[in-house]
FIRO-139906 format. One record per residue (C-alpha): residue number from 1; x, y, z; residue in one letter; chain. Coordinates in steps of 0.5 Angstrom, whole numbers, always signed. Layout:
{NUM, {X, Y, Z}, 'A', 'A'},
...
This chain:
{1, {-28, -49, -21}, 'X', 'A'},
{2, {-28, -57, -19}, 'X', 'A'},
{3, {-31, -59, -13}, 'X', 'A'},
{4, {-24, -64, -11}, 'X', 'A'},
{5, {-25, -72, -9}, 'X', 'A'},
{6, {-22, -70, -2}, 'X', 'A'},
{7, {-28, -66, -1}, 'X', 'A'},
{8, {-31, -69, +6}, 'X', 'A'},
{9, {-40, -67, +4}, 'X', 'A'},
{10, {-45, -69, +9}, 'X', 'A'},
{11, {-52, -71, +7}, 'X', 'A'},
{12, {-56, -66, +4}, 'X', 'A'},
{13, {-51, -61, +3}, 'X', 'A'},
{14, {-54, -57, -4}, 'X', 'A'},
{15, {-49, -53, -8}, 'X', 'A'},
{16, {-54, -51, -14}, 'X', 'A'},
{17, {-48, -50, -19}, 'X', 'A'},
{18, {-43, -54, -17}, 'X', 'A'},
{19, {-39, -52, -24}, 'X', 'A'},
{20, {-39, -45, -20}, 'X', 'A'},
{21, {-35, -47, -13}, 'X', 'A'},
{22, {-29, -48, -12}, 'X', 'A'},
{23, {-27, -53, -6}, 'X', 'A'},
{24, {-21, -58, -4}, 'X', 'A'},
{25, {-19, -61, +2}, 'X', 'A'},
{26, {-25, -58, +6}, 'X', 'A'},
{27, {-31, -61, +10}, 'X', 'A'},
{28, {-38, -60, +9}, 'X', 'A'},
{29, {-43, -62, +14}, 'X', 'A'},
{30, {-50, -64, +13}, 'X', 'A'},
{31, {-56, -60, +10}, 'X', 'A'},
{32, {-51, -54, +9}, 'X', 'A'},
{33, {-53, -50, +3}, 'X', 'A'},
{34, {-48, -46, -2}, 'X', 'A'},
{35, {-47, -41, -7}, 'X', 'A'},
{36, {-45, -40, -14}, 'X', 'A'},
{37, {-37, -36, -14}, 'X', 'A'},
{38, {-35, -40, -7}, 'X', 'A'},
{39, {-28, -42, -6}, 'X', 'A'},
{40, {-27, -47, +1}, 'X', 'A'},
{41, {-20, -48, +2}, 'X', 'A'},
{42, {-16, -55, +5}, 'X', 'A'},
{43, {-17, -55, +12}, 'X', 'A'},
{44, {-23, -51, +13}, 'X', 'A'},
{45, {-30, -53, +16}, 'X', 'A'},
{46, {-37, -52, +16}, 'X', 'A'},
{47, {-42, -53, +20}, 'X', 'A'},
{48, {-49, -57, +19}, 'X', 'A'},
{49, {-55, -53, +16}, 'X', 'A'},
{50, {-51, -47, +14}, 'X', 'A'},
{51, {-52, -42, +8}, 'X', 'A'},
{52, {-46, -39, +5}, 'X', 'A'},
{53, {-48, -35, +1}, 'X', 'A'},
{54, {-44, -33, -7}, 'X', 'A'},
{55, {-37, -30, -8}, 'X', 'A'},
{56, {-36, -32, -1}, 'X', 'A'},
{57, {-28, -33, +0}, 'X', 'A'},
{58, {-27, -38, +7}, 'X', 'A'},
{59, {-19, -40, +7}, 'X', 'A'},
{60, {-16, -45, +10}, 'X', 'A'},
{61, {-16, -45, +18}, 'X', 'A'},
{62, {-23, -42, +18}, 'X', 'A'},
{63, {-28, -47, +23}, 'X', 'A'},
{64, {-35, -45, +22}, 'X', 'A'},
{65, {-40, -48, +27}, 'X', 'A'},
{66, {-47, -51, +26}, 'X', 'A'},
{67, {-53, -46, +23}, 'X', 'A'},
{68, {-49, -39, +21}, 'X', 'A'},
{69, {-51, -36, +16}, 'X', 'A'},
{70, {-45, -33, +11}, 'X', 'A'},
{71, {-48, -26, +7}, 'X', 'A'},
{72, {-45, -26, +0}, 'X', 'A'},
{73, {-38, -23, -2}, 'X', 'A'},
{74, {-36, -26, +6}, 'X', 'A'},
{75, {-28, -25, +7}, 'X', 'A'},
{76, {-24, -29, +11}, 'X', 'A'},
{77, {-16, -29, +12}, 'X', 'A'},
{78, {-11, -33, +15}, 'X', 'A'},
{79, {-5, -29, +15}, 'X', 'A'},
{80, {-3, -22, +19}, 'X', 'A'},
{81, {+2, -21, +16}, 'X', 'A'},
{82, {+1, -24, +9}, 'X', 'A'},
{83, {+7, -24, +4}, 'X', 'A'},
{84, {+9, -25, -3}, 'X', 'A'},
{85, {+16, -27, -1}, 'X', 'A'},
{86, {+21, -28, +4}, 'X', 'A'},
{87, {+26, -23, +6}, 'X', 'A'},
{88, {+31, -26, +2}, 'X', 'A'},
{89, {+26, -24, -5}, 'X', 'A'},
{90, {+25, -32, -5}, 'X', 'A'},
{91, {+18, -33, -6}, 'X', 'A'},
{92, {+14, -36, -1}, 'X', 'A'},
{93, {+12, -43, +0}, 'X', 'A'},
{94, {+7, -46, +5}, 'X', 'A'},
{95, {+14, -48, +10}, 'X', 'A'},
{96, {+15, -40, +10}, 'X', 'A'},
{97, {+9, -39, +15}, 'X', 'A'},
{98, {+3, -40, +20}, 'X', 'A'},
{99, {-3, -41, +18}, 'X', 'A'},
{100, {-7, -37, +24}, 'X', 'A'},
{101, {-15, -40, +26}, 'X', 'A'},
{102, {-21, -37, +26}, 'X', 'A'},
{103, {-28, -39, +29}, 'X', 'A'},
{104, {-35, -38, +27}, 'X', 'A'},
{105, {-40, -40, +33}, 'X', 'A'},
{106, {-47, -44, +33}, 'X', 'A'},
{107, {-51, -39, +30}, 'X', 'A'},
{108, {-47, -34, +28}, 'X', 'A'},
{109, {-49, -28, +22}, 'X', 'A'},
{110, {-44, -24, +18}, 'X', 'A'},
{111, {-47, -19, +13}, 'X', 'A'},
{112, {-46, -19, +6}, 'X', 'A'},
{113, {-38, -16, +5}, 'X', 'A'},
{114, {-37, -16, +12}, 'X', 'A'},
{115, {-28, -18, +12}, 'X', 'A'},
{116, {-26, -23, +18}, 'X', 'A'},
{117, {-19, -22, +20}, 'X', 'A'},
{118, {-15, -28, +23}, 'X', 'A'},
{119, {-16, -31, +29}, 'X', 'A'},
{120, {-22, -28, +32}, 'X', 'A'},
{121, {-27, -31, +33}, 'X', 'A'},
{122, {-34, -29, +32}, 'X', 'A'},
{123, {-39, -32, +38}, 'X', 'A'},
{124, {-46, -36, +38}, 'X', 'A'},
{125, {-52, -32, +36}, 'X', 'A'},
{126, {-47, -26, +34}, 'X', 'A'},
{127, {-49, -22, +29}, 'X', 'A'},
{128, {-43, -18, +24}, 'X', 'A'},
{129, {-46, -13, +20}, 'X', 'A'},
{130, {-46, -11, +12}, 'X', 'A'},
{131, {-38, -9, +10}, 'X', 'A'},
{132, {-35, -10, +17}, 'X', 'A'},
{133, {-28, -11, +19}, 'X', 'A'},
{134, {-28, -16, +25}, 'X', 'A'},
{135, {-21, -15, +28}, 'X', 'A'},
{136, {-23, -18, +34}, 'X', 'A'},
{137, {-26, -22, +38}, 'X', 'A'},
{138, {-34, -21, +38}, 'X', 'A'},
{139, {-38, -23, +44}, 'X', 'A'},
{140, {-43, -28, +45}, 'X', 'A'},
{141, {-50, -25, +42}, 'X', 'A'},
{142, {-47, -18, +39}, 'X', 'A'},
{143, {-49, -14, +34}, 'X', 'A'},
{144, {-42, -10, +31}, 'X', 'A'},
{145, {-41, -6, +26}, 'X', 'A'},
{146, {-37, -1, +22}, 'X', 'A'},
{147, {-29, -1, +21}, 'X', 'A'},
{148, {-26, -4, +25}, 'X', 'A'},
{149, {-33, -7, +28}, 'X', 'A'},
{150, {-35, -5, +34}, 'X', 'A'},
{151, {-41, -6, +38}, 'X', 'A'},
{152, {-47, -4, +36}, 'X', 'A'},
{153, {-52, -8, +40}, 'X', 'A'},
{154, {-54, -14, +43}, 'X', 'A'},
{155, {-58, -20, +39}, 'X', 'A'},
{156, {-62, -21, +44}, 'X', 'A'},
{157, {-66, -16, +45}, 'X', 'A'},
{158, {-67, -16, +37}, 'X', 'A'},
{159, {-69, -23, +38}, 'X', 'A'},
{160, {-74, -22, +44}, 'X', 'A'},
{161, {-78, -16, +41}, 'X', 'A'},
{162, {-78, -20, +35}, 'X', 'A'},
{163, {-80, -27, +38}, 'X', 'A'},
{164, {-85, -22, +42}, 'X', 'A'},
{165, {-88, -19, +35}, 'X', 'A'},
{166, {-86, -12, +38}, 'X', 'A'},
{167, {-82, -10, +31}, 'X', 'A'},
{168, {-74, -10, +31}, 'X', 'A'},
């Protein structure tokens, strides 16, 4: 698994086992860090100072933005109707469809599992739990869990017992 010569890295991004990755055509911005078992399409970017973590799949069209954190074995699509062929039996070719973007916000935090389906985006400081299957849109500063991800609670409040030493 190469790391391809059209892959754009930005300064101080870690891939501790690059023999182990999979990247073509993608950008990578400064002091990002990788894991072992990751593929990042063509046409697919990541943020500065994020963590992606091992067996985490981002295809192509997936806009990930500064400082997200990427638990292991993440799932991104670019398809909703995904086929293997056309209705004629013919197989299908990159002209044969669309891919559909999705977006990942400053901060945000998807748990180890979790599936992001295309075109939703994930909000700033939003956090996706462990195995969830996002949808929809998640709002700025949610927590969601479950499948299909639903609203559990509000990061804020987690961040503020937190930052007030009061626990989470």
């Amino acid at each position: 698994m190469p790391i391809a010569s059209d892959v754009s890295l930005g300064k101080d991004v870690r891939i501790r086992h690059p023999d182990l990755v999979n990247l073509y055509g993608c950008t990578i911005a400064a002091e990002t860090r990788v894991g072992a078992f990751v593929e990042i399409q063509k046409n697919a970017s990541v943020g500065a100072r994020c963590k992606i973590s091992s067996h985490t799949f981002i295809c192509e069209g997936v806009t990930i933005e500064d400082e997200v954190f990427v638990g292991h074995g993440v799932m991104f699509t670019n398809d909703l109707y995904p086929s293997a062929v056309n209705d004629d039996g013919s197989p299908q070719t990159e002209a044969d469809w669309a891919v559909v973007s999705t977006r990942v916000k400053r901060r945000a935090s998807i748990g180890s599992n979790a599936t992001i389906l295309a075109g939703v985006t994930i909000g700033e400081s939003a956090l996706v739990g462990a195995g969830a299957v996002v949808t929809s849109d998640v709002a700025d500063y949610a927590i969601v869990a479950g499948v299909p991800a639903r609203v559990v609670g509000d990061a804020r409040k987690r961040r503020d017992r937190i930052d007030s030493g009061t626990g989470q």
